[in-house]
Structure formats: C-alpha cells, structure tokens
PDB file with one MODEL, atoms N, CA, C and O in Angstrom:
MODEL        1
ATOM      1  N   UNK A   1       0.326  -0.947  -8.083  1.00  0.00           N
ATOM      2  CA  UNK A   1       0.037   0.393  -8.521  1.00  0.00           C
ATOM      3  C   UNK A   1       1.355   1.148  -8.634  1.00  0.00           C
ATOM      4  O   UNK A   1       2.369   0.598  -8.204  1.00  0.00           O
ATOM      5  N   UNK A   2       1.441   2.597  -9.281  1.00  0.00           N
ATOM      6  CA  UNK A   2       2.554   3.116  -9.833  1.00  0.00           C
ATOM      7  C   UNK A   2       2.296   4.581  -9.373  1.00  0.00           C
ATOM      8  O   UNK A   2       1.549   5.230 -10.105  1.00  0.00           O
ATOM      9  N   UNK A   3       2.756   5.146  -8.370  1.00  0.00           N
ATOM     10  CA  UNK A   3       2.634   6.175  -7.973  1.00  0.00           C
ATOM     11  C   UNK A   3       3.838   7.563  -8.595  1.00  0.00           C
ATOM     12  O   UNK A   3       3.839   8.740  -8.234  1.00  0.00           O
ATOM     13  N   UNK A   4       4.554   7.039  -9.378  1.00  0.00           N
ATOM     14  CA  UNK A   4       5.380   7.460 -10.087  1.00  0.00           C
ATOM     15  C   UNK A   4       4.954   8.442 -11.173  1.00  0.00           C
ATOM     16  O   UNK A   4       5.382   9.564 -11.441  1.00  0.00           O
ATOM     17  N   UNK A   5       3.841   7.588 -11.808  1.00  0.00           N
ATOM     18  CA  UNK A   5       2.833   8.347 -12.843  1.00  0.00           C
ATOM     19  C   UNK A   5       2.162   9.355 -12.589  1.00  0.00           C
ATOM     20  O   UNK A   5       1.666  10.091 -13.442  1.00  0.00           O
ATOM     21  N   UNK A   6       2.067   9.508 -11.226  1.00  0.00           N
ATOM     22  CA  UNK A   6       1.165  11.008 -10.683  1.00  0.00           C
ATOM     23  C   UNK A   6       1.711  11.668 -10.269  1.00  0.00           C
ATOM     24  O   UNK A   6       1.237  12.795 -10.124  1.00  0.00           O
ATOM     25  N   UNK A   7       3.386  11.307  -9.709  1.00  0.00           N
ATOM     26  CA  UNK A   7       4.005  12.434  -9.531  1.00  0.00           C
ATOM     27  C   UNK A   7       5.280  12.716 -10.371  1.00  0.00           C
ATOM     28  O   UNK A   7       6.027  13.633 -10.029  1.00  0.00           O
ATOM     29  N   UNK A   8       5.492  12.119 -11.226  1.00  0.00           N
ATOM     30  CA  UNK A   8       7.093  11.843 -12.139  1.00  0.00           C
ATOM     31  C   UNK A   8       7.846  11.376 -10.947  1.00  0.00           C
ATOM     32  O   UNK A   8       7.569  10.747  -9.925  1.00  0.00           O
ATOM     33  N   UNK A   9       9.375  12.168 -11.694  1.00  0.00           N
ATOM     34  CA  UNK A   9      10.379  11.598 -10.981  1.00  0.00           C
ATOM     35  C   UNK A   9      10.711  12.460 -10.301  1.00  0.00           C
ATOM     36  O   UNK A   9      10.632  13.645 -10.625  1.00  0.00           O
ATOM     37  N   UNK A  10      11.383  11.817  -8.649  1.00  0.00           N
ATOM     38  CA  UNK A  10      11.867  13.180  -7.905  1.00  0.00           C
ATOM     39  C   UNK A  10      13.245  13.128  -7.680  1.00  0.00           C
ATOM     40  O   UNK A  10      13.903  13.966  -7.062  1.00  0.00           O
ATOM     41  N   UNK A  11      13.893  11.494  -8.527  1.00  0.00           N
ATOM     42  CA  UNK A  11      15.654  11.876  -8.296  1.00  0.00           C
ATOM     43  C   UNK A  11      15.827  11.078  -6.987  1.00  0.00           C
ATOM     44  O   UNK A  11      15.169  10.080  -6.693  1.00  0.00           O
ATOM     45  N   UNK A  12      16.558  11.504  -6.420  1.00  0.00           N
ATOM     46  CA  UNK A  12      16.661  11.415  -4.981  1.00  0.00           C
ATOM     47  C   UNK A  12      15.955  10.878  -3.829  1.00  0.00           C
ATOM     48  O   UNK A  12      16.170  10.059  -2.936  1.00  0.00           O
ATOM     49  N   UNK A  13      14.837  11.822  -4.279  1.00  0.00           N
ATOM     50  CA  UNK A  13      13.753  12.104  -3.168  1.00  0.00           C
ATOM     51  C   UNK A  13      12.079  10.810  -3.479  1.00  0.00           C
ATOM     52  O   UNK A  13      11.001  10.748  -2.888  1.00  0.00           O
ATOM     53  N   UNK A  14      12.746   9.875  -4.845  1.00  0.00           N
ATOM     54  CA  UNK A  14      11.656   9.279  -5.060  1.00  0.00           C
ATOM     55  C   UNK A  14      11.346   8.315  -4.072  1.00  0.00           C
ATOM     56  O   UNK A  14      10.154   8.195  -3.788  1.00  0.00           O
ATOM     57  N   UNK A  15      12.369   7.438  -3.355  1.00  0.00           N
ATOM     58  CA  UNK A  15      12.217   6.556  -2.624  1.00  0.00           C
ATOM     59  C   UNK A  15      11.601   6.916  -1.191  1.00  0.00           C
ATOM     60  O   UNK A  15      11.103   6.040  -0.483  1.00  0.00           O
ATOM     61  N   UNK A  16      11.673   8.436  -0.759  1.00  0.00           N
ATOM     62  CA  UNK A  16      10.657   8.440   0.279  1.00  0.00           C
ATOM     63  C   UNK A  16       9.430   9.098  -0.041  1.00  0.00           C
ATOM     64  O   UNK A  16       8.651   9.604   0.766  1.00  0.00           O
ATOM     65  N   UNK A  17       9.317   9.049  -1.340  1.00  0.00           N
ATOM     66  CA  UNK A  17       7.932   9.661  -1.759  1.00  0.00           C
ATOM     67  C   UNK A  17       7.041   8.500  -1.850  1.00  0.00           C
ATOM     68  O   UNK A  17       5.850   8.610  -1.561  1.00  0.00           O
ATOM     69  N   UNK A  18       7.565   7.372  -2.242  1.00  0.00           N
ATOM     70  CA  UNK A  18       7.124   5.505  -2.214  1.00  0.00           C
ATOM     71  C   UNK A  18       6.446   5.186  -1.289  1.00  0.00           C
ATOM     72  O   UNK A  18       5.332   4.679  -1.159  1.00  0.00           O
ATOM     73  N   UNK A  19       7.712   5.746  -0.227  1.00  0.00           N
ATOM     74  CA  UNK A  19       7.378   5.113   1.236  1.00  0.00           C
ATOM     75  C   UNK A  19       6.033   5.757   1.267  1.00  0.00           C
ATOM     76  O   UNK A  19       4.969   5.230   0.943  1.00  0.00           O
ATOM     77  N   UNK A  20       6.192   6.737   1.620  1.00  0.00           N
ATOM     78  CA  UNK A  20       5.291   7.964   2.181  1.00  0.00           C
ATOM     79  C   UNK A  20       3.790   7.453   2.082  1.00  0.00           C
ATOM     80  O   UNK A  20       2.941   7.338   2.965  1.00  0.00           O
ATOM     81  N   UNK A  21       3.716   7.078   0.186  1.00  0.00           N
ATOM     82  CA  UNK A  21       2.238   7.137  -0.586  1.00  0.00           C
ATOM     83  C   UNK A  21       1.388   5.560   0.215  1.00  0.00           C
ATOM     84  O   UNK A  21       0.292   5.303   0.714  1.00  0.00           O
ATOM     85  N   UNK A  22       3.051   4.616  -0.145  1.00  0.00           N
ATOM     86  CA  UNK A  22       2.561   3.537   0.574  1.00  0.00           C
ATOM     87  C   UNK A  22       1.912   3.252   1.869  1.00  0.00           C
ATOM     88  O   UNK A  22       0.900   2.585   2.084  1.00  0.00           O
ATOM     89  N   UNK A  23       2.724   3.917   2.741  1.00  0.00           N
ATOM     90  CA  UNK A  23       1.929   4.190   4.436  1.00  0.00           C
ATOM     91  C   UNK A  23       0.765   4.969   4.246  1.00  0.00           C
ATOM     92  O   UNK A  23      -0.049   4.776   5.149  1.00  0.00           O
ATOM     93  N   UNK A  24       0.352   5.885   3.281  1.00  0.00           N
ATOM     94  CA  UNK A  24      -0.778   6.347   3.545  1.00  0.00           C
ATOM     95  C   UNK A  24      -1.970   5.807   2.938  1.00  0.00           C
ATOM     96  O   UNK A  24      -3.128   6.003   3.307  1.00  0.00           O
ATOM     97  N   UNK A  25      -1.515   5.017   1.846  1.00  0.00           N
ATOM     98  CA  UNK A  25      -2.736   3.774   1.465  1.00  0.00           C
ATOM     99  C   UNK A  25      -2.725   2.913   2.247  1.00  0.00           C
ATOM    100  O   UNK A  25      -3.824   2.367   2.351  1.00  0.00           O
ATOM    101  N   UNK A  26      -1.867   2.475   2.950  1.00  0.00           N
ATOM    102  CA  UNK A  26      -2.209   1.535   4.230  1.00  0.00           C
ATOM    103  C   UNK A  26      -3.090   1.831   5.051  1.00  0.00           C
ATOM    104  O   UNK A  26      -3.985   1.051   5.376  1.00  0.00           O
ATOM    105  N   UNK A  27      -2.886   3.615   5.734  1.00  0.00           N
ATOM    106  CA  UNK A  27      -3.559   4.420   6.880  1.00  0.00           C
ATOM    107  C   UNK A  27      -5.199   4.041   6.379  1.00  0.00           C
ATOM    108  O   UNK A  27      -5.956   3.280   6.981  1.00  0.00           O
ATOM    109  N   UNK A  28      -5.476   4.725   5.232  1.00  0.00           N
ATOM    110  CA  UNK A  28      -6.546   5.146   4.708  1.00  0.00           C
ATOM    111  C   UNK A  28      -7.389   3.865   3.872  1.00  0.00           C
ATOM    112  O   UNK A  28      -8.538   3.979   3.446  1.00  0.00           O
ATOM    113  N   UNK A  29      -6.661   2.821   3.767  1.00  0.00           N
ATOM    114  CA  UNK A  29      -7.714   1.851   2.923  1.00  0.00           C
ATOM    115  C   UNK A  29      -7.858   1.833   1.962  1.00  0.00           C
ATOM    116  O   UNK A  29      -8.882   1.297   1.538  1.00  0.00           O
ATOM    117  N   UNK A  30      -6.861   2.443   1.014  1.00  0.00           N
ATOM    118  CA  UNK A  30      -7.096   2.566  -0.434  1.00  0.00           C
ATOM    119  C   UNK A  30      -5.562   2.430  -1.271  1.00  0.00           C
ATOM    120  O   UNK A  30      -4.485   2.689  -0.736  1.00  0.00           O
ATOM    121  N   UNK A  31      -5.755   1.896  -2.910  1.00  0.00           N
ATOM    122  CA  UNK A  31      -4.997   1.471  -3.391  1.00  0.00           C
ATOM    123  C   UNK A  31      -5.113   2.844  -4.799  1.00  0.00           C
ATOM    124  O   UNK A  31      -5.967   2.760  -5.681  1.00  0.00           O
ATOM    125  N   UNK A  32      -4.165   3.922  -4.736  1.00  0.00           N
ATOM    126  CA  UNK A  32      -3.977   4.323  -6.060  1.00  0.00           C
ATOM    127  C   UNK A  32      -3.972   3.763  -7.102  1.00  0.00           C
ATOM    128  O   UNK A  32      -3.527   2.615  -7.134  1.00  0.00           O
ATOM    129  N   UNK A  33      -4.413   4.321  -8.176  1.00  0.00           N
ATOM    130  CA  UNK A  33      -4.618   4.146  -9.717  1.00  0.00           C
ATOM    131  C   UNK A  33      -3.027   4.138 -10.397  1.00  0.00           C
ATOM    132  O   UNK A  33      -2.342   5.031  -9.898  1.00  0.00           O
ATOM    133  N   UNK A  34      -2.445   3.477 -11.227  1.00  0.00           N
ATOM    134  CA  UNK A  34      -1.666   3.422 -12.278  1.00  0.00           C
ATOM    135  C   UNK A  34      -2.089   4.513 -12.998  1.00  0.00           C
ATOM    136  O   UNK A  34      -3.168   4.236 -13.523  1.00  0.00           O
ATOM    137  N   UNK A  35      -1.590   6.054 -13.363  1.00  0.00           N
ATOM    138  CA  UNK A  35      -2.440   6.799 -14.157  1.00  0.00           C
ATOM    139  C   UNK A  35      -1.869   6.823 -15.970  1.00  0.00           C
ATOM    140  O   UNK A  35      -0.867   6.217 -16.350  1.00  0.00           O
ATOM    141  N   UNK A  36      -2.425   7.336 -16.532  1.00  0.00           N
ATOM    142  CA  UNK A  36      -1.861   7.416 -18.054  1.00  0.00           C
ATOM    143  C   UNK A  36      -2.012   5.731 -18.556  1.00  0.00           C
ATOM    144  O   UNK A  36      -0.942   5.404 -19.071  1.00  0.00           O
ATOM    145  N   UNK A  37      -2.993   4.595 -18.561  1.00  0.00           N
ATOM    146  CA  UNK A  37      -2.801   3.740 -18.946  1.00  0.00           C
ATOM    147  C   UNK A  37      -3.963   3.159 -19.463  1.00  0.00           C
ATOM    148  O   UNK A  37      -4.824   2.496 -18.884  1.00  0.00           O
ATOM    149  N   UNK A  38      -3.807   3.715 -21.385  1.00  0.00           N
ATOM    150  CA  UNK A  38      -5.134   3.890 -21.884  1.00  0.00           C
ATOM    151  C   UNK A  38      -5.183   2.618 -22.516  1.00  0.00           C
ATOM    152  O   UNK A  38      -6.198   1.958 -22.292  1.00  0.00           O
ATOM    153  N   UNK A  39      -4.213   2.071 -23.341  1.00  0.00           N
ATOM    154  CA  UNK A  39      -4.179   0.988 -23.750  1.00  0.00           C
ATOM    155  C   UNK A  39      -3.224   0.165 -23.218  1.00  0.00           C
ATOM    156  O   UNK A  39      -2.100   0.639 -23.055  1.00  0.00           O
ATOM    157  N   UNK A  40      -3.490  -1.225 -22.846  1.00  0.00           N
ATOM    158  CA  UNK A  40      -2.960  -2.325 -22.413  1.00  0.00           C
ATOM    159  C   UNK A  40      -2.133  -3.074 -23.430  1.00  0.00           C
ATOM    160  O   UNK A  40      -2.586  -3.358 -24.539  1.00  0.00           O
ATOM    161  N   UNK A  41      -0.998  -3.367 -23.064  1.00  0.00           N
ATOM    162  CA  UNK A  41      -0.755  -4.591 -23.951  1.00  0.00           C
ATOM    163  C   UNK A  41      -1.061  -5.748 -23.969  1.00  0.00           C
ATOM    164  O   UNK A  41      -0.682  -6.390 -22.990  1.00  0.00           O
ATOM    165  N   UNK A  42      -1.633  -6.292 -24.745  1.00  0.00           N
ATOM    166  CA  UNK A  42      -2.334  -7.651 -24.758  1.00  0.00           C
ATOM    167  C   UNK A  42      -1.287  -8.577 -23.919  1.00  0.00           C
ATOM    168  O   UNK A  42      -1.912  -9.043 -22.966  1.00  0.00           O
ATOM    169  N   UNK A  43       0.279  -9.092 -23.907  1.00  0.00           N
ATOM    170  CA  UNK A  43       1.054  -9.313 -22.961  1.00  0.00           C
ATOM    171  C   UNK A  43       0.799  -9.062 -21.604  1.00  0.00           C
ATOM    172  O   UNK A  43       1.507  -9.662 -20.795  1.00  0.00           O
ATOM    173  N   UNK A  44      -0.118  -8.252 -21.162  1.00  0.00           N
ATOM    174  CA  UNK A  44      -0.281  -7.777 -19.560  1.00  0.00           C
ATOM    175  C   UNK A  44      -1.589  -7.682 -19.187  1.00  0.00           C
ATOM    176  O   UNK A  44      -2.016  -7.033 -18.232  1.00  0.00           O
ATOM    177  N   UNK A  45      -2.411  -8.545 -20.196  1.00  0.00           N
ATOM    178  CA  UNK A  45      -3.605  -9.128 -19.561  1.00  0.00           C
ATOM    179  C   UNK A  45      -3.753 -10.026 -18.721  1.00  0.00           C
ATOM    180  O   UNK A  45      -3.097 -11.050 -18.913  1.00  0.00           O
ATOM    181  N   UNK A  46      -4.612  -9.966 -17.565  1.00  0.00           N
ATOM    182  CA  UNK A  46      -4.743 -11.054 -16.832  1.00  0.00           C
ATOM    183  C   UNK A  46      -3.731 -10.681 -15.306  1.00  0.00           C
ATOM    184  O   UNK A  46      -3.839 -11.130 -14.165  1.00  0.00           O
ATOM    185  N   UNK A  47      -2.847  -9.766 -15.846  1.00  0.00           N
ATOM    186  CA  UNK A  47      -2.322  -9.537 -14.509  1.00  0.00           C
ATOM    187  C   UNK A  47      -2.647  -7.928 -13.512  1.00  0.00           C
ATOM    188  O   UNK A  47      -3.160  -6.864 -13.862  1.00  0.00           O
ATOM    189  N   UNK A  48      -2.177  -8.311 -12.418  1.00  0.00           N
ATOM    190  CA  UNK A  48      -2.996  -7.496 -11.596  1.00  0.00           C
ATOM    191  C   UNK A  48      -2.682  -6.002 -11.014  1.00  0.00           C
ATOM    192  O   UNK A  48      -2.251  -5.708  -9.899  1.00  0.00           O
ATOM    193  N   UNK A  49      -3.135  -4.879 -12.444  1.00  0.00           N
ATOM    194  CA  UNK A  49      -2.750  -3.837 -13.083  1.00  0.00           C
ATOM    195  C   UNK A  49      -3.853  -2.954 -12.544  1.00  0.00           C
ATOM    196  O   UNK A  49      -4.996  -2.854 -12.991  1.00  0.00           O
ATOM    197  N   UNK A  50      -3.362  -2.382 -11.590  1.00  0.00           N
ATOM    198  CA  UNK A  50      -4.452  -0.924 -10.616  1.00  0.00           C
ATOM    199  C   UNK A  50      -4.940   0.145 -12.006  1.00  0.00           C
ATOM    200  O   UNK A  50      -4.214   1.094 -12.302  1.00  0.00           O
ATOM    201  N   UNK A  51      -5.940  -0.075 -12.612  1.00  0.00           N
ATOM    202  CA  UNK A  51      -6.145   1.211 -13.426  1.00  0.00           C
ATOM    203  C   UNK A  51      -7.292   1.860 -12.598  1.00  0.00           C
ATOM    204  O   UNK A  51      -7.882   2.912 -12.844  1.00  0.00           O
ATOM    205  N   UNK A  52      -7.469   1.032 -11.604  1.00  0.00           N
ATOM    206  CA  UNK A  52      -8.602   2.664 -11.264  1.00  0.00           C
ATOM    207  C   UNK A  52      -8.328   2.767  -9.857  1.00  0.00           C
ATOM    208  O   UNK A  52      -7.626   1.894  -9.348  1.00  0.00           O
ATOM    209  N   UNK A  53      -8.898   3.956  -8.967  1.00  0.00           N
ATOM    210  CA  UNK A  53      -8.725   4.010  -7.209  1.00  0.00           C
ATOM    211  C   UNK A  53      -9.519   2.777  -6.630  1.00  0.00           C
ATOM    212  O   UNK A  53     -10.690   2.673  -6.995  1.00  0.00           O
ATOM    213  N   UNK A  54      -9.084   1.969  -5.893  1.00  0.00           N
ATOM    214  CA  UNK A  54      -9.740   0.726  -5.068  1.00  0.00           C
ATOM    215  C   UNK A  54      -9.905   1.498  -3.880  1.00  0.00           C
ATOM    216  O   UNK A  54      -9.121   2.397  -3.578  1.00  0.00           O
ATOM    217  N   UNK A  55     -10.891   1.180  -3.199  1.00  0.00           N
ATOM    218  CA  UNK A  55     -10.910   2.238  -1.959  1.00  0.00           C
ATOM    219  C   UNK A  55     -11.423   0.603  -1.096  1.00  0.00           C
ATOM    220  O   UNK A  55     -11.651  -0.537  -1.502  1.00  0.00           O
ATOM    221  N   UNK A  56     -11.432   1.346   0.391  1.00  0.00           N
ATOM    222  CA  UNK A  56     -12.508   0.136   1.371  1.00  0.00           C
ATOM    223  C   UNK A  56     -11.679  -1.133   1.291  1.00  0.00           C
ATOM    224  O   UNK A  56     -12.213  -2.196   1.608  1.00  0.00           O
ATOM    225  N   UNK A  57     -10.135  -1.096   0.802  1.00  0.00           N
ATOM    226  CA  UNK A  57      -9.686  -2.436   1.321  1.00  0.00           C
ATOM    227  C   UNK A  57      -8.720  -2.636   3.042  1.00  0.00           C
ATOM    228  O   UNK A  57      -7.879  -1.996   3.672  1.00  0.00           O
ATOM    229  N   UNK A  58      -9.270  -3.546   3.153  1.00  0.00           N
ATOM    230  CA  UNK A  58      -8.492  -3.909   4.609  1.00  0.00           C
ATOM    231  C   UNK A  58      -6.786  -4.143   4.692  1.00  0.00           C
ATOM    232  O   UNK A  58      -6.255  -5.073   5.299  1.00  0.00           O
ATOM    233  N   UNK A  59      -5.905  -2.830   3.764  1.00  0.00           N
ATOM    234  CA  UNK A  59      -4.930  -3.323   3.822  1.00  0.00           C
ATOM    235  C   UNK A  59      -3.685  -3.217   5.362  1.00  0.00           C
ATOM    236  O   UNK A  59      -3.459  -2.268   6.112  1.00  0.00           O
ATOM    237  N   UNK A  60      -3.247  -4.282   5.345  1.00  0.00           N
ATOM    238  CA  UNK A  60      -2.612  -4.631   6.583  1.00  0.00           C
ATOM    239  C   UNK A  60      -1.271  -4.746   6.587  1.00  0.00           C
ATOM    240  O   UNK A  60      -0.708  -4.830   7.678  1.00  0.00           O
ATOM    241  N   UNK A  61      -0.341  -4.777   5.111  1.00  0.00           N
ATOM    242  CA  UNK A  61       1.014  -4.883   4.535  1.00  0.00           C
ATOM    243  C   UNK A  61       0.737  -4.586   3.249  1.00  0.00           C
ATOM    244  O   UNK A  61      -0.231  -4.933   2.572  1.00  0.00           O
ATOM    245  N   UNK A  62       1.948  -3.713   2.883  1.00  0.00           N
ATOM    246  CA  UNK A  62       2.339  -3.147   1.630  1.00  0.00           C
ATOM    247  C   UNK A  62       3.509  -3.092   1.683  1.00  0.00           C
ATOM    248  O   UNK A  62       4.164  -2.738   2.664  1.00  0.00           O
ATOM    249  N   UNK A  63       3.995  -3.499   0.439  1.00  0.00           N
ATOM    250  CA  UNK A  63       5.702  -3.237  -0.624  1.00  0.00           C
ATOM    251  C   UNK A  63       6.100  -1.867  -1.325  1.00  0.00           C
ATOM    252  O   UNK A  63       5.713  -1.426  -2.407  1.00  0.00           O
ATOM    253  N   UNK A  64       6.739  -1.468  -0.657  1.00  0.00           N
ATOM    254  CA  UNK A  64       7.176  -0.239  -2.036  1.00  0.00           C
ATOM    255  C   UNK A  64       8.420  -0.795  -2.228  1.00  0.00           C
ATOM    256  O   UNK A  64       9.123  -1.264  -1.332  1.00  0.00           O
ATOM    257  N   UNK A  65       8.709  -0.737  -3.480  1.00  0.00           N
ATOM    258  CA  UNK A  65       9.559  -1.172  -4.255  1.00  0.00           C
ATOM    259  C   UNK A  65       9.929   0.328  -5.395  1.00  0.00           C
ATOM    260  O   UNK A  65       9.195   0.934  -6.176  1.00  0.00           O
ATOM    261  N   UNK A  66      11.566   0.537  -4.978  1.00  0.00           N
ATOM    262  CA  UNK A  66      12.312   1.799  -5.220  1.00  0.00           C
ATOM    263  C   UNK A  66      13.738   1.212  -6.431  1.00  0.00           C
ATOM    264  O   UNK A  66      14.866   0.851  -6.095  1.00  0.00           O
ATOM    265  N   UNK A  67      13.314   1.274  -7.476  1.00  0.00           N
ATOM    266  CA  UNK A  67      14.644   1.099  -8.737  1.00  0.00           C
ATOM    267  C   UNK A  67      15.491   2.449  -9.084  1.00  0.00           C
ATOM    268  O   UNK A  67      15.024   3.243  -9.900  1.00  0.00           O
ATOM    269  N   UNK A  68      16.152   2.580  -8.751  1.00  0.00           N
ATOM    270  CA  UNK A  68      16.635   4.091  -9.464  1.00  0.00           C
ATOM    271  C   UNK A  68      18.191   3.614  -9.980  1.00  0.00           C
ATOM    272  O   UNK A  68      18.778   2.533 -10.024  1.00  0.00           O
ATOM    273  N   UNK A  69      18.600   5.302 -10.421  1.00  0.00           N
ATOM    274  CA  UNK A  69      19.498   5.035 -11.308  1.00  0.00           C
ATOM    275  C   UNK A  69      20.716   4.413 -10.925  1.00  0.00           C
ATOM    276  O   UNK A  69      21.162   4.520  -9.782  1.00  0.00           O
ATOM    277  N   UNK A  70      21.423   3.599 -12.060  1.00  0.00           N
ATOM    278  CA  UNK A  70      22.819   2.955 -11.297  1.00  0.00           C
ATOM    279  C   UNK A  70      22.586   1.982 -10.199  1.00  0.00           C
ATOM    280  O   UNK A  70      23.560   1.791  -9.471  1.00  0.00           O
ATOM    281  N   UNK A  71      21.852   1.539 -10.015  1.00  0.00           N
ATOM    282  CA  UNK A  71      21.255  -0.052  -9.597  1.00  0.00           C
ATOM    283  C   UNK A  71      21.149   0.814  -8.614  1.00  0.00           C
ATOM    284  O   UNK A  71      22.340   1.105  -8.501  1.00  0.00           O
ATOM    285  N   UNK A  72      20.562   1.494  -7.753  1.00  0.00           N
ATOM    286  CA  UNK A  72      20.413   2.057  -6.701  1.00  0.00           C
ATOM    287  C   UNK A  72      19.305   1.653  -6.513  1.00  0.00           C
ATOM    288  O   UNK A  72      18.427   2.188  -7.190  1.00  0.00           O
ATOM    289  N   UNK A  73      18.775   0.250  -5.256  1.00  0.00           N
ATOM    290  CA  UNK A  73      17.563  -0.031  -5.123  1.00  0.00           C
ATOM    291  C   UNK A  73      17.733  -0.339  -3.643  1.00  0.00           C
ATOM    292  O   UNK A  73      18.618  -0.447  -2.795  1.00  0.00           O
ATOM    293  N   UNK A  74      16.067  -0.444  -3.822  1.00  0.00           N
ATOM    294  CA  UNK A  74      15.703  -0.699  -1.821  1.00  0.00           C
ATOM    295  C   UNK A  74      13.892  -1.215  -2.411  1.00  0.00           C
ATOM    296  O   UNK A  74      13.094  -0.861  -3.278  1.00  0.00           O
ATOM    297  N   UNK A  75      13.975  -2.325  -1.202  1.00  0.00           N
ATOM    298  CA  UNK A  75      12.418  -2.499  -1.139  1.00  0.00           C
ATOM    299  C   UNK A  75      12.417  -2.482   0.448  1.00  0.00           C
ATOM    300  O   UNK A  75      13.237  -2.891   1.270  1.00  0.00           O
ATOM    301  N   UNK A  76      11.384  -1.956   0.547  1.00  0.00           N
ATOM    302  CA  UNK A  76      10.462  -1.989   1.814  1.00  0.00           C
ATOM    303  C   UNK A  76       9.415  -2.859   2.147  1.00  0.00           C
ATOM    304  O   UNK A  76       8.574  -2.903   1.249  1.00  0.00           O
ATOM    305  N   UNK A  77       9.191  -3.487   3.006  1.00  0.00           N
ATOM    306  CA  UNK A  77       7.563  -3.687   3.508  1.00  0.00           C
ATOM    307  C   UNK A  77       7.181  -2.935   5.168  1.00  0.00           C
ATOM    308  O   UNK A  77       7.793  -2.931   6.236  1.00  0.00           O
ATOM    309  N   UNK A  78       6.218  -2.506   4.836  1.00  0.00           N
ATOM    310  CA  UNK A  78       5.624  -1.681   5.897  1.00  0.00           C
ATOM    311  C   UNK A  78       4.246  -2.802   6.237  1.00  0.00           C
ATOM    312  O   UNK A  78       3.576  -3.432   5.419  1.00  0.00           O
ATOM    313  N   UNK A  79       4.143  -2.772   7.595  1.00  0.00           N
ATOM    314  CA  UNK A  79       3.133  -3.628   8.058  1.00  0.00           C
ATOM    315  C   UNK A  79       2.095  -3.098   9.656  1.00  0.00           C
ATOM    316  O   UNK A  79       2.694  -3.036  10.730  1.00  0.00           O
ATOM    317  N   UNK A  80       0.677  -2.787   9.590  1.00  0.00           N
ATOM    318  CA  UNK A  80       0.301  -1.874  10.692  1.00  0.00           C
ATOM    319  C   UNK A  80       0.706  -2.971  11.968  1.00  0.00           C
ATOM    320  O   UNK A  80       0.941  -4.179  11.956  1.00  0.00           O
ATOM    321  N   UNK A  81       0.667  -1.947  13.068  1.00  0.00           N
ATOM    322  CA  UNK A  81       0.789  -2.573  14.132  1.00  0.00           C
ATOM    323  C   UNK A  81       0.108  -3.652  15.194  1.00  0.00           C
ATOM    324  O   UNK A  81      -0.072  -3.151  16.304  1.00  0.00           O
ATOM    325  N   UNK A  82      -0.071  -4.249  15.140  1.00  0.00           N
ATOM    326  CA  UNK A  82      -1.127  -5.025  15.836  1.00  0.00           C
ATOM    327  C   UNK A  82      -0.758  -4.768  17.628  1.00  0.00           C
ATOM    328  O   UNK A  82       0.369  -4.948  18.087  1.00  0.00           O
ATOM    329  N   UNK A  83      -1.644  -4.440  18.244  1.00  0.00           N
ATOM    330  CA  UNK A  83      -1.410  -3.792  19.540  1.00  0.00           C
ATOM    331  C   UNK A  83      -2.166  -5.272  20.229  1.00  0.00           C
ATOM    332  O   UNK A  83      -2.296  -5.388  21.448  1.00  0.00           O
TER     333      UNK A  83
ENDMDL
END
C-alpha cells in the first residue's frame, strides 16, 4: 500500500510519516488503500496492489520503505512484541 497518495509529500518529514502509518496499521489490523488508482496497467496485474481498506488482518510485521530525494533512503521493519 502507498500512503503517500493520501497524504502527498512531506519532504523531510515523509519518512516518519511511513513509520508512523505503518505502526498504526500494525496496532489496529488494517492495511490502507493505494488511493487515486482508477485504472491499472495491464503490466501490474496479478500483483499485490491494496486498492481498497483490508481491515481484520492479523498483522504481526510490516516494511515501510522511504525513497527520497538524492538517494536518500531507509527501510524499516517494525515487528509487535511478543511478551
């Protein structure tokens, strides 16, 4: 999913906006929508493209993955705690 699309760009501040969305679809059980994505390219059928809210999944690890400008990148994985 592309959380980018619902909020643009914040510059700077996008890579903890990533984090942020990511930990809270973890908290809450749900996978945001890709928004603005009316037509598909036939090239990107078959692969596994969030167009709508998934709710009720058991997620337990998530990736945010941060590209910005001037090769400025970072990936994360965030994973809940098992006590």
């Amino acid at each position: 999913s592309s959380t980018k699309s619902l909020t643009g760009h914040a510059l700077g501040a996008a890579g903890v906006n990533e984090a942020i969305y990511s930990i809270l679809m973890m908290q809450h059980n749900f996978i945001a929508a890709s928004a603005n994505i009316d037509n598909l390219d036939a090239g990107a059928e078959g692969l596994p493209i969030v167009r709508a809210l998934e709710t009720d999944l058991p997620l337990k690890t998530v990736l945010s993955n941060s590209f910005g400008f001037g090769g400025t990148n970072a990936c994360l994985v965030f994973q809940r705690y098992q006590a």
